[in-house]
C-alpha positions as CSV (number, residue, x, y, z in Angstrom):
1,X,-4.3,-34.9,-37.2
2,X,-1.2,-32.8,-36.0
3,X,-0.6,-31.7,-39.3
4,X,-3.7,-30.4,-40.3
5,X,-4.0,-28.5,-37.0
6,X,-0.4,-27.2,-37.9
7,X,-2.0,-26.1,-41.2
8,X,-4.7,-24.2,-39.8
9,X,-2.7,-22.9,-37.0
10,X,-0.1,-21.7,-39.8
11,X,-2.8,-20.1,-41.4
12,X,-4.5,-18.5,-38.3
13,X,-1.6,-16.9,-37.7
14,X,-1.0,-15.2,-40.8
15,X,-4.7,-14.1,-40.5
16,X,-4.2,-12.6,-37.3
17,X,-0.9,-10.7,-38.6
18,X,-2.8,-9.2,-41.6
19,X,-5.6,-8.2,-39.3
20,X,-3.9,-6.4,-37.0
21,X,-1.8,-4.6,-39.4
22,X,-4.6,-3.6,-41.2
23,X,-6.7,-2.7,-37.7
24,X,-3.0,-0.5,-37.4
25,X,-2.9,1.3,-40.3
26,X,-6.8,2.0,-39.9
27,X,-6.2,3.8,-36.9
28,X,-8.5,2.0,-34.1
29,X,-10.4,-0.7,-33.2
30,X,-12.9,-1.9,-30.7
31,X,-12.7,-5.3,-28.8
32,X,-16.2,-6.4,-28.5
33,X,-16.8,-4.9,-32.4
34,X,-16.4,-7.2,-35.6
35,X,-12.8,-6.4,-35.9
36,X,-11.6,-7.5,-31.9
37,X,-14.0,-10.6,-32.5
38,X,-12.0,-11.1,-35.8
39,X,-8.3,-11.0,-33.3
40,X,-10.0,-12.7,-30.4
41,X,-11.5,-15.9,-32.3
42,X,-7.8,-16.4,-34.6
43,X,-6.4,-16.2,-31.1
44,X,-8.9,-18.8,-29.8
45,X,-8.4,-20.9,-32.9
46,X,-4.0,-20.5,-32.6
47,X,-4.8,-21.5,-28.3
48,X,-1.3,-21.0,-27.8
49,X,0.3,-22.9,-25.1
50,X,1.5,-20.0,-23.0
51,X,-1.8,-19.0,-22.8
52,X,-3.2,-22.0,-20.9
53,X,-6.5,-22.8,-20.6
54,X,-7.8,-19.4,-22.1
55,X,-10.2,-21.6,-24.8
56,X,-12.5,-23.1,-21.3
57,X,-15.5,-20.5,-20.7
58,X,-15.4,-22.0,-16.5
59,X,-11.7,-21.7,-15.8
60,X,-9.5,-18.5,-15.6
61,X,-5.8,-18.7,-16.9
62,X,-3.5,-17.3,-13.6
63,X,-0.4,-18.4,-15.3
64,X,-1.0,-16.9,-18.5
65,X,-2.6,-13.8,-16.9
66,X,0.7,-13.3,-14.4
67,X,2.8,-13.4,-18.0
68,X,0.8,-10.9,-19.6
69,X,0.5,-8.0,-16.8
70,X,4.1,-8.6,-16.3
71,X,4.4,-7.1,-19.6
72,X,1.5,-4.9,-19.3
73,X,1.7,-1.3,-17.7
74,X,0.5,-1.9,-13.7
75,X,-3.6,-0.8,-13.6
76,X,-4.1,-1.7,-17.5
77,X,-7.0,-4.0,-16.1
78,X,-8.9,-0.6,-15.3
79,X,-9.0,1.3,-18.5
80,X,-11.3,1.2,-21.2
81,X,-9.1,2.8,-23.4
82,X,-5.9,1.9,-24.4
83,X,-3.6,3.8,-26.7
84,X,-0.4,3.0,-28.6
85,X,1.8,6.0,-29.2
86,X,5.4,6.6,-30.4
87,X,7.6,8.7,-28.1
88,X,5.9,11.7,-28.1
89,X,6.7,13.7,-25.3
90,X,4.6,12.8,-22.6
91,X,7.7,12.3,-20.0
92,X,7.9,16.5,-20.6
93,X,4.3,16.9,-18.8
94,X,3.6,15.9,-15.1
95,X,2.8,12.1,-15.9
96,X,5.0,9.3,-13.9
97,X,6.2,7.0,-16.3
98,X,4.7,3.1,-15.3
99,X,7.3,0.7,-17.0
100,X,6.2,-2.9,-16.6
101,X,7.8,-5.8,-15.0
102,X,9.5,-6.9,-17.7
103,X,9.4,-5.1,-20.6
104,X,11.6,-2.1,-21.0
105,X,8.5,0.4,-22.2
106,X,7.3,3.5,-20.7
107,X,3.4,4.0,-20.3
108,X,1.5,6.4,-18.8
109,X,-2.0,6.9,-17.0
110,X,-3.3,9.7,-19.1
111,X,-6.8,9.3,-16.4
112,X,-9.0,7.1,-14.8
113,X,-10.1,5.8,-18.3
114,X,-6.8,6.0,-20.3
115,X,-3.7,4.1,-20.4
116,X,-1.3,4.9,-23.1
117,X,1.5,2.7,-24.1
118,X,4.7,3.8,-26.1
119,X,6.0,1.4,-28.8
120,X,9.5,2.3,-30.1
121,X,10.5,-1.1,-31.1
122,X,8.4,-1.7,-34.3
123,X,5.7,-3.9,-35.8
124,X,7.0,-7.0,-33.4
125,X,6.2,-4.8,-30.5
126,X,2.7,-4.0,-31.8
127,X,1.6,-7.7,-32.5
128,X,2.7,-8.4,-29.0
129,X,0.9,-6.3,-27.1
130,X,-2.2,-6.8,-29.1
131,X,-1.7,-10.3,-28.6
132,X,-1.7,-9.9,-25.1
133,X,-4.5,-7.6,-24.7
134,X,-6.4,-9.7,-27.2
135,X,-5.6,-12.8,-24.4
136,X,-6.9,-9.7,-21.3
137,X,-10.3,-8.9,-23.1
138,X,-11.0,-12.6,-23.4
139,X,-9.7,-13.4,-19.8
140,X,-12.2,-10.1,-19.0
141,X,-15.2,-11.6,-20.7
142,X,-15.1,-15.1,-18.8
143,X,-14.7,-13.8,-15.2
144,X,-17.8,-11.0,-16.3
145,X,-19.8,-13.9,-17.6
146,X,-18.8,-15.8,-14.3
147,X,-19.7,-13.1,-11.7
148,X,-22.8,-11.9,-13.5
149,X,-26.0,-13.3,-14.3
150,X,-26.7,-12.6,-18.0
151,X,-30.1,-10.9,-18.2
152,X,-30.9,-7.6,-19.1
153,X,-29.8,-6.4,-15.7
154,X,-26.6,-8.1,-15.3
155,X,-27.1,-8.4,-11.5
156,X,-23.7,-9.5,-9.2
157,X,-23.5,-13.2,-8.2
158,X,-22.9,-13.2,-4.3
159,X,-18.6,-14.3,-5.2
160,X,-18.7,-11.2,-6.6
161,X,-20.1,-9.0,-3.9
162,X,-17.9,-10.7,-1.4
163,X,-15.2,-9.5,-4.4
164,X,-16.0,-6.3,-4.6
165,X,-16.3,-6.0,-0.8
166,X,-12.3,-6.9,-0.5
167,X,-11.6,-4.4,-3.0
168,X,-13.5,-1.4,-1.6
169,X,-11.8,-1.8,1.3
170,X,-14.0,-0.4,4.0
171,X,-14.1,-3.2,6.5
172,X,-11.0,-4.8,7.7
173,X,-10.8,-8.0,6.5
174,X,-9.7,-10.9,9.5
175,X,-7.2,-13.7,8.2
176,X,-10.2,-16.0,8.2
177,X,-12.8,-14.1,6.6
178,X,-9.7,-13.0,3.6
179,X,-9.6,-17.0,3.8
180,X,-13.1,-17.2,3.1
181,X,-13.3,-14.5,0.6
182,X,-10.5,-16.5,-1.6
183,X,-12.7,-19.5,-1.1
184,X,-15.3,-17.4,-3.3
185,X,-13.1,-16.4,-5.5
186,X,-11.8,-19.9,-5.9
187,X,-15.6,-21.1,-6.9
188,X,-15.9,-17.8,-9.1
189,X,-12.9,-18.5,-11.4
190,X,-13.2,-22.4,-11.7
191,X,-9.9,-22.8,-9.8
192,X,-9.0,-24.6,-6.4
193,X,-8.7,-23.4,-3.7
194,X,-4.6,-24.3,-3.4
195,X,-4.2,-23.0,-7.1
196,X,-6.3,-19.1,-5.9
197,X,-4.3,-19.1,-2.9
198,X,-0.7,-19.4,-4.8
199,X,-1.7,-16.8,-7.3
200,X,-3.0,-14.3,-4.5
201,X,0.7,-14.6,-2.8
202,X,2.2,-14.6,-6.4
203,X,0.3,-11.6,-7.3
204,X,0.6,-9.1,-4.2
205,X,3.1,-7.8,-2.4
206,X,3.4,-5.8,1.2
207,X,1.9,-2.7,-0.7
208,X,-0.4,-4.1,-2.4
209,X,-1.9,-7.7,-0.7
210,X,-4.8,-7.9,-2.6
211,X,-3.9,-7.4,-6.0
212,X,-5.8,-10.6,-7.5
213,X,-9.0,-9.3,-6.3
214,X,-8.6,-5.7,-7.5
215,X,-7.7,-7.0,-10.9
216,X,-10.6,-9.9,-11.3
217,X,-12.5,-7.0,-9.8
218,X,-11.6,-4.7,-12.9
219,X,-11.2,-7.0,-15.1
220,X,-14.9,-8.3,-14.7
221,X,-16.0,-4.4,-14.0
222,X,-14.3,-3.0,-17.5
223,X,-16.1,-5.6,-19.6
224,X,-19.3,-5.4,-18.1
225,X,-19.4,-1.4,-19.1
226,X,-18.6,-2.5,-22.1
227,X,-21.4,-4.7,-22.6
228,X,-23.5,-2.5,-21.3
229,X,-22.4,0.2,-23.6
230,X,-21.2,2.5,-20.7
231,X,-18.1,2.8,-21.6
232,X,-17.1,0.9,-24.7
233,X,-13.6,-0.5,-24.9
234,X,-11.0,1.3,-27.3
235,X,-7.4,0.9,-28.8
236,X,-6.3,3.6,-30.7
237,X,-2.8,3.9,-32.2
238,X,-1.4,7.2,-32.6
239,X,-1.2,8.9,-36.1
240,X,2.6,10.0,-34.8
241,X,3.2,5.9,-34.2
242,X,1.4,5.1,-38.1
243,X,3.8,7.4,-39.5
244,X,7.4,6.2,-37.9
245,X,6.9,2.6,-37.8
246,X,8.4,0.9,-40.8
247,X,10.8,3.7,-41.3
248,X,13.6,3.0,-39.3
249,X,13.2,6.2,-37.4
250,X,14.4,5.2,-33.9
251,X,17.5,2.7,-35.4
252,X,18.7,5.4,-37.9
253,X,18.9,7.5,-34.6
254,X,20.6,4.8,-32.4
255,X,22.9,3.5,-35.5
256,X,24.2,7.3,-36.1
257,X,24.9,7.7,-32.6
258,X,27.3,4.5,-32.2
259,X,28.9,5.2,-35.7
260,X,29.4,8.5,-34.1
261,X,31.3,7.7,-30.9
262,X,33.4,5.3,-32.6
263,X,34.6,8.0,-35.2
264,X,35.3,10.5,-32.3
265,X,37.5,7.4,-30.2
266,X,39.3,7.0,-33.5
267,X,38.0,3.5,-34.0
268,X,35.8,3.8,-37.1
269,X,38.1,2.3,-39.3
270,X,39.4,-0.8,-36.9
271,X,38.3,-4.2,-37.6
272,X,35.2,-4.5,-36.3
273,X,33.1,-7.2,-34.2
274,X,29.5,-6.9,-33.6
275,X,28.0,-9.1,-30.6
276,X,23.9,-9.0,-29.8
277,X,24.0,-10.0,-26.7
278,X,23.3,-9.3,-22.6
279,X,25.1,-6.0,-21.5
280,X,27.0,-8.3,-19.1
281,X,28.8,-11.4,-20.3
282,X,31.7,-10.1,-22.7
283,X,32.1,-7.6,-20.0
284,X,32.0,-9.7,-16.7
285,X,34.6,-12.1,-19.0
286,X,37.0,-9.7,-20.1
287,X,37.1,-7.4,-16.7
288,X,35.3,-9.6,-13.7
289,X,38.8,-11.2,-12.6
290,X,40.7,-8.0,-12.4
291,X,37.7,-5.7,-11.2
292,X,37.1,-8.4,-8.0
293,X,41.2,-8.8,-7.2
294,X,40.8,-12.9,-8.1
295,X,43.8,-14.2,-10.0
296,X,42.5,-17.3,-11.1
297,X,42.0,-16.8,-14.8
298,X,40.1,-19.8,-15.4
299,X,36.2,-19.8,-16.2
300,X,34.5,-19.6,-12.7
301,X,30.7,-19.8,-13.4
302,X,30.0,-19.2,-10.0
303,X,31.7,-16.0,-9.4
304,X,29.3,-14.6,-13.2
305,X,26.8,-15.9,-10.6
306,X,27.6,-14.2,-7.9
307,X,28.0,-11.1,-9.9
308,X,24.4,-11.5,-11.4
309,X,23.3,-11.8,-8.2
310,X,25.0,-8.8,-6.5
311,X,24.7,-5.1,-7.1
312,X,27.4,-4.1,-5.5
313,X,30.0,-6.6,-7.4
314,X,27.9,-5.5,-10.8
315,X,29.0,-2.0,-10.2
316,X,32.7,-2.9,-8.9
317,X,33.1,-4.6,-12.7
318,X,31.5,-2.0,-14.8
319,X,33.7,0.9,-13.0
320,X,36.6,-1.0,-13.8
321,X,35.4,-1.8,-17.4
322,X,35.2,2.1,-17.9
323,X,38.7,2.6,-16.3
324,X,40.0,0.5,-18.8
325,X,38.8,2.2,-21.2
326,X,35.3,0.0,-22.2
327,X,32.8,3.0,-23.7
328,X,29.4,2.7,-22.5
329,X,26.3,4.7,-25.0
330,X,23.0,5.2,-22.6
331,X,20.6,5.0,-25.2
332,X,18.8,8.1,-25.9
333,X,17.2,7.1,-29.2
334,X,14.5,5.8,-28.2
335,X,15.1,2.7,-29.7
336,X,16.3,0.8,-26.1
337,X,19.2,-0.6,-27.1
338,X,22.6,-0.2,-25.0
339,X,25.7,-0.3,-26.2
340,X,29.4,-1.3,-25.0
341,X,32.7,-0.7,-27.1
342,X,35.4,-2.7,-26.4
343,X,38.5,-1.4,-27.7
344,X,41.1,-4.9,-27.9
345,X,44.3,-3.1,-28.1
346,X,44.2,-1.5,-24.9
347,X,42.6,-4.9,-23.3
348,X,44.9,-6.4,-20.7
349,X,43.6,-10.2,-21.6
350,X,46.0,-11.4,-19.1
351,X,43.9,-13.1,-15.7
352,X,40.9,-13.5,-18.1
353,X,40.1,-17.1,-19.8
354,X,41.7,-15.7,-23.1
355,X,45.1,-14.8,-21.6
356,X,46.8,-18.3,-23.8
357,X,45.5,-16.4,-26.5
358,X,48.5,-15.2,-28.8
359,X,46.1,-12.2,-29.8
360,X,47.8,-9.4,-31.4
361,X,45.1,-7.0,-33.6
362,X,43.3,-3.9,-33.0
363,X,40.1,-5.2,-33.3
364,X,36.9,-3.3,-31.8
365,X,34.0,-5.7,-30.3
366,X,30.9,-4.2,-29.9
367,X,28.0,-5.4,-27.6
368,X,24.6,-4.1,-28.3
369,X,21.6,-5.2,-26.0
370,X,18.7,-7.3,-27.1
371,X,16.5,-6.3,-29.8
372,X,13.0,-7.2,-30.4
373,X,11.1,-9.1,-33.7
374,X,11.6,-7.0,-36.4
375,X,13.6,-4.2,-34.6
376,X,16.7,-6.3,-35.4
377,X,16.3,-5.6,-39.0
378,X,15.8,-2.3,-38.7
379,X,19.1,-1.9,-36.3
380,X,21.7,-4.2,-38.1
381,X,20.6,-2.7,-41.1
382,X,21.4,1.0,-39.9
383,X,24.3,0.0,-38.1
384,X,25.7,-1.5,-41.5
385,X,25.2,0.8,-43.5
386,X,28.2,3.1,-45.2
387,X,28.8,6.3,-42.4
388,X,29.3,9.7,-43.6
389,X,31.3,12.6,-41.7
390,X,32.3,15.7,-42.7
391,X,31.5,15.2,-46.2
392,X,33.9,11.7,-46.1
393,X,31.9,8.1,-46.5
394,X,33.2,5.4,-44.4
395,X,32.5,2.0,-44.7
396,X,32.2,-0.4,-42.0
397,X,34.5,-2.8,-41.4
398,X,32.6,-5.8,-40.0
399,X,35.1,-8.4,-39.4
400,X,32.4,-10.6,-37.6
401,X,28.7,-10.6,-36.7
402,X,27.5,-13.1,-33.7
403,X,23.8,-12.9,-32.2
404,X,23.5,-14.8,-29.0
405,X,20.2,-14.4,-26.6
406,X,17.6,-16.6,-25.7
407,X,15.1,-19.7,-27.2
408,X,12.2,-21.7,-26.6
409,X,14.0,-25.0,-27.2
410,X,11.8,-27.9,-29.1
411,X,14.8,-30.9,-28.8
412,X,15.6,-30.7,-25.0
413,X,15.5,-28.8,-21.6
414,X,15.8,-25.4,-20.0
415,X,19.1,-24.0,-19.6
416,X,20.4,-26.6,-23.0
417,X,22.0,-24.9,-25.8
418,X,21.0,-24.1,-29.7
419,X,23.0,-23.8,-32.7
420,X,21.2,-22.7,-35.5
421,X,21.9,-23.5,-39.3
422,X,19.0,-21.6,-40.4
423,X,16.8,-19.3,-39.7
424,X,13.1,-20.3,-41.0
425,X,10.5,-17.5,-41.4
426,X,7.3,-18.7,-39.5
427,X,4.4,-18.0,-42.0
428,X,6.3,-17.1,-45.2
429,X,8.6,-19.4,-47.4
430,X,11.6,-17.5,-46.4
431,X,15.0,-19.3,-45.2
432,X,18.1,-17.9,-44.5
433,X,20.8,-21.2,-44.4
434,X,24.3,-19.6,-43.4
435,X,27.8,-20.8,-42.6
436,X,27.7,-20.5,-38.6
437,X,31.5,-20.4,-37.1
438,X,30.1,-21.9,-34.1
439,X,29.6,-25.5,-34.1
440,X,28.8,-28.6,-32.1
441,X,31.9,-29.7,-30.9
442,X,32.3,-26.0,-29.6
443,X,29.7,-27.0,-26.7
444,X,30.6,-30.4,-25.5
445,X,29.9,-30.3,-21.9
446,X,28.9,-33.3,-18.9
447,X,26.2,-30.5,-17.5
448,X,24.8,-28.9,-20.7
449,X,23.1,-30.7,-24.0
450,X,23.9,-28.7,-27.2
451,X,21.9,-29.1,-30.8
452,X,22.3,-28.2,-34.2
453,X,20.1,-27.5,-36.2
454,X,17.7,-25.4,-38.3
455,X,15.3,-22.5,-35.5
456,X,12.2,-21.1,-36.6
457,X,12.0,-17.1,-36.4
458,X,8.4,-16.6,-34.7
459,X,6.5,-13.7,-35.3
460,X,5.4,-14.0,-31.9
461,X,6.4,-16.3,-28.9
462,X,3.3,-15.9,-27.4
463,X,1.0,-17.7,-30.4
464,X,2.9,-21.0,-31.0
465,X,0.9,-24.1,-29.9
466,X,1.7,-27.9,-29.2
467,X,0.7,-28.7,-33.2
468,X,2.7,-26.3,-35.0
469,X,5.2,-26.9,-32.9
470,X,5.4,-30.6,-33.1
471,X,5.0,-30.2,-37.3
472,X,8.3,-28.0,-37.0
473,X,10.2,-31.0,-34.7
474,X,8.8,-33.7,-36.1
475,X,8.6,-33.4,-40.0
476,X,12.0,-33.0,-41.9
477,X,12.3,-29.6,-41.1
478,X,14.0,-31.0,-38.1
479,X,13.7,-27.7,-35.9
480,X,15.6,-27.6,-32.9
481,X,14.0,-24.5,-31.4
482,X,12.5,-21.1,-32.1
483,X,13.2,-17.2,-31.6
484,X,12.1,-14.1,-32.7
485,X,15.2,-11.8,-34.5
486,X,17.6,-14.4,-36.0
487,X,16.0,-14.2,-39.9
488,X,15.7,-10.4,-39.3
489,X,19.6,-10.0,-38.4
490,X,20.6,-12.5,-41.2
491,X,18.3,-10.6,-43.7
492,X,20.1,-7.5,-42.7
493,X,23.5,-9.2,-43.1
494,X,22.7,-10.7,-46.3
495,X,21.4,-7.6,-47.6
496,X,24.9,-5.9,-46.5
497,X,27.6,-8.1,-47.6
498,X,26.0,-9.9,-50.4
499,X,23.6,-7.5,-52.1
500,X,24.3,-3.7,-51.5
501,X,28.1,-4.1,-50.4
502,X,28.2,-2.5,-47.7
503,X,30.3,-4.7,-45.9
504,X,32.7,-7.4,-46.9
505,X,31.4,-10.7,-47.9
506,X,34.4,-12.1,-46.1
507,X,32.7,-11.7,-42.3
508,X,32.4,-14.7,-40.1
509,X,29.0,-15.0,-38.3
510,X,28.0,-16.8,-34.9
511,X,24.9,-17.8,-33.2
512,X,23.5,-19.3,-30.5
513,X,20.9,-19.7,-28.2
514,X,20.2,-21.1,-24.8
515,X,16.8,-22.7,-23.7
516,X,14.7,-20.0,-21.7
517,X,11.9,-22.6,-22.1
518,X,10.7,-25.6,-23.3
519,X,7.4,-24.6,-25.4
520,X,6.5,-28.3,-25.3
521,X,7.1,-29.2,-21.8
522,X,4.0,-29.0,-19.8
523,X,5.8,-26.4,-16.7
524,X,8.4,-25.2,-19.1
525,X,7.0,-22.7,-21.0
526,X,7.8,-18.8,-20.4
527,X,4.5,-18.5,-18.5
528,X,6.1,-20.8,-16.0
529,X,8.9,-18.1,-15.0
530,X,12.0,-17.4,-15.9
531,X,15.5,-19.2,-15.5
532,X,17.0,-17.6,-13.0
533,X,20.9,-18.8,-11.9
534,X,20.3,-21.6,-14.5
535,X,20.9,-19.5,-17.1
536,X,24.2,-18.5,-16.0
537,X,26.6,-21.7,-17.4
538,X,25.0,-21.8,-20.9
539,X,25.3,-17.4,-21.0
540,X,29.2,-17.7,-20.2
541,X,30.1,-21.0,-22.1
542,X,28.1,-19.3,-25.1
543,X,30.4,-15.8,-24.7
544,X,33.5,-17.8,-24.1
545,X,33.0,-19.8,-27.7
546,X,32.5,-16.4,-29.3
547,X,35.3,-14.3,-28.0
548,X,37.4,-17.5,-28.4
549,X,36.6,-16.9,-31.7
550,X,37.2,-13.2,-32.7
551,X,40.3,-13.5,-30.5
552,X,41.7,-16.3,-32.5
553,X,40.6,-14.2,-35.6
554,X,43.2,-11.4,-34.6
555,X,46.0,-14.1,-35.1
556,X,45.2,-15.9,-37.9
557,X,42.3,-16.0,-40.2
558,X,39.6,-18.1,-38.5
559,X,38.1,-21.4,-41.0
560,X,34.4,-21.4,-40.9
561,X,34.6,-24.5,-43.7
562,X,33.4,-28.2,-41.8
């Protein structure tokens, strides 16, 4: 049974790619027309796990709606019409950027109607916030069909009124009547009264208390216009947006920029070590100690605690880093992607956990922030390409490539570690097996669990259900987790070193992953909230195995054979 829901999950989801890059490239679409019923029943079919109980008409998903306006521009639940646009100016006109909770994208209330959403980070980008609207419109549609009565009049149930009432605002609600109002709105989204009353808290704030309402209230509002055919729901994506995505436009930007600084710094031509990661882990390890006057060079996960934890000690470290010498690029590309250069020959490693370390190159690490699905490709593949200046050519010299971030781990628990052996294309037949320089024995720890394994590249974390997932685990693929860049960087290496020779074949590479989630875990899935100070051990011991590495490289040639 598993595997023939696997199968027709696998195959949903390639359906719902195809659609939605064809609904793209056509221009627009509209969620109650044949093409958003098209999105909306693959999506029902998929009923991915973070999503909750989004497939029962009776019962609204609060987890899996908290997820999605997190990523979602604040007051999305109010507009009809939603459009996705490239960076096209709009921060030059009077409108206040809305960046969501968490996700690093500006947006911008065009009016009352109109919500427009830049996407600079590719196709991956798209797919997720369709996938996530997709999951809004159908949340929409249940709590409409809850709080109406479906004749031609559509006339308010009394939940609703009582609803609409707290929205409005114009009588003062007592602490007992609110009470009684979230008893209502209990009965009206088929949840209990315990389960409303978590969300309410979870959803306001001192500014904004009644935040559930007003967005059940919109929610339920939007949709019922749109039934009506008052005011039809819309996506639109910007011709500017059709044209650039696909072409590299933003990472040809960002790549020129870092090849740039490290030609005017005279480090273009040092061996070279590139490190996706955080923007504070290399940097916390190689300066913290120092920085913060502790002379104990040892790893102390609780001071990178206290660090992530404090402002105050985050800006004590990253003065010092500059000091010494660390260049930091602000991204102005568009493409959202940071970047620290690390020049080794002018790095005191002495009072850091390296200082045993008989390093003696003039290596360069680079850190670049997180990238996103398919924007990985599009970045490693700039950055590795040959870099011309002044009518000279230079070629990169990539001494190592190592990708470290987060997973949604299959095998164990949150906060475990991953170490990938492959990278398996969801949907596609494509596999990229590599040598990784990181291995088991690296991570042997009384605290942490670590696996080895192949990981599954998702082409979004927000579709996978309990079937597919299970298939991947269970059958002799043997997956021990999944992600969404690690085929996309290998492709790009691969490409480099191996095809176009761009780089030398000789490079080392190293990934790993720590759990985020547990996809499989009922409570562990991203919906369920993030990791918090757990993350911390598995971020550092991760960091430590890779500088470890690229250090030891400088002295001797590191073996990547078993």
């Amino acid at each position: 049974m598993t595997n023939s829901r696997a199968r027709e999950t696998t195959e949903a989801i390639e359906r719902l790619y195809i659609s939605m890059r064809h609904l793209f490239y056509r221009g627009f679409f509209k969620p109650a027309g044949v093409s958003g019923e098209t999105i909306r029943s693959l999506l029902k079919i998929i009923n991915p796990e973070i999503y909750g109980s989004m497939n029962i008409p009776s019962k609204l998903e609060l987890n899996g709606l908290m997820y999605v306006l997190d990523r979602l521009p604040e007051g999305i639940e109010e507009c009809a019409f939603i459009h996705l646009t490239s960076d096209e100016g709009f921060d030059k006109g009077s409108f206040e950027p809305i960046v969501p909770k968490k996700r690093r994208r500006n947006c911008y209330r065009i009016d009352e109607h109109q919500m427009n959403i830049e996407v600079l980070l590719g196709r991956s980008e798209i797919y997720d916030i369709l996938t996530h609207l997709t999951f809004l419109f159908i949340e929409a549609d249940k709590v409409r069909n809850l709080a109406f009565i479906q004749d031609e009049n559509w006339k308010p149930t009394r939940a609703f009124k009582i609803i609409e009432e707290v929205v409005k605002g114009e009588k003062k609600f007592s602490r007992k009547e609110k009470e009684v109002a979230l008893i209502h709105l209990s009965s009206l989204i088929g949840r209990t009264f315990d389960e409303t009353l978590n969300a309410y808290n979870t959803f306001g704030d001192d500014n904004n208390p009644d935040r559930l309402f007003k967005i059940i209230y919109n929610l339920a509002k939007v949709s019922l216009e749109d039934a009506k055919q008052t005011r039809e729901r819309e996506i639109h994506f910007s011709s500017i947006l059709r044209e650039r995505v696909g072409h590299h436009y933003f990472g040809e930007k960002w790549a020129h920029k870092v090849k740039e600084v490290l030609y005017e710094n005279d480090l273009h031509m040092r061996p070279l070590h590139i490190i996706s990661a955080n923007m504070h882990s290399v940097k916390n390890m190689l300066y913290a100690n120092e920085a913060l006057k502790k002379k104990d060079y040892k790893v102390d996960y609780k001071l990178y605690g206290e660090i992530s934890d404090k402002k105050e000690l985050r800006d004590k470290v990253s003065k010092y880093a500059l000091e010494q010498g660390m260049i930091y690029i602000n991204d102005k590309s568009g493409s959202n992607i940071d970047v620290q250069i690390i020049d080794l020959s002018k790095t005191d490693l002495k009072n850091t956990p390296f200082q045993d370390i008989k390093f003696g190159g003039d290596d360069v690490i680079m850190v670049f922030d997180y990238a996103f699905g398919e924007q990985a490709f599009e970045v490693m593949d700039e950055l590795l390409r040959p870099f011309e200046h002044k009518g000279e050519v230079y070629m990169m010299k990539v001494k190592s490539v190592s990708i470290m971030g987060k997973a949604g781990i299959l095998a164990g628990g949150k906060g475990d570690i991953m170490i990938p052996t492959s990278h398996i294309f969801e949907g596609t037949a494509d596999n990229y097996p590599f040598e990784n320089a990181l291995k088991l024995e690296d991570f042997k720890d009384d605290e942490l669990k670590a696996f080895e394994g192949p990981m599954i590249t998702v082409l979004g974390t927000s579709l996978q259900n309990r079937d597919i997932l299970s298939y991947f685990m269970n059958t002799s693929w043997k997956a021990i987790g999944l992600e969404m860049e690690g085929a996309h960087y290998q492709k790009a290496i691969q490409v480099a070193s191996k095809i176009r020779h761009h780089i030398t074949p000789d490079l080392f590479v190293m990934y790993a992953y720590y759990a985020s989630d547990n996809p499989l875990e009922t409570g562990s899935t991203l919906s369920s909230g993030g990791l918090g100070l757990t993350g911390v051990k598995p971020t550092y011991l991760i960091t430590l195995r890779i500088l470890e590495k690229i250090l030891q490289s400088g002295k001797k040639e590191i073996s990547t054979k078993k």
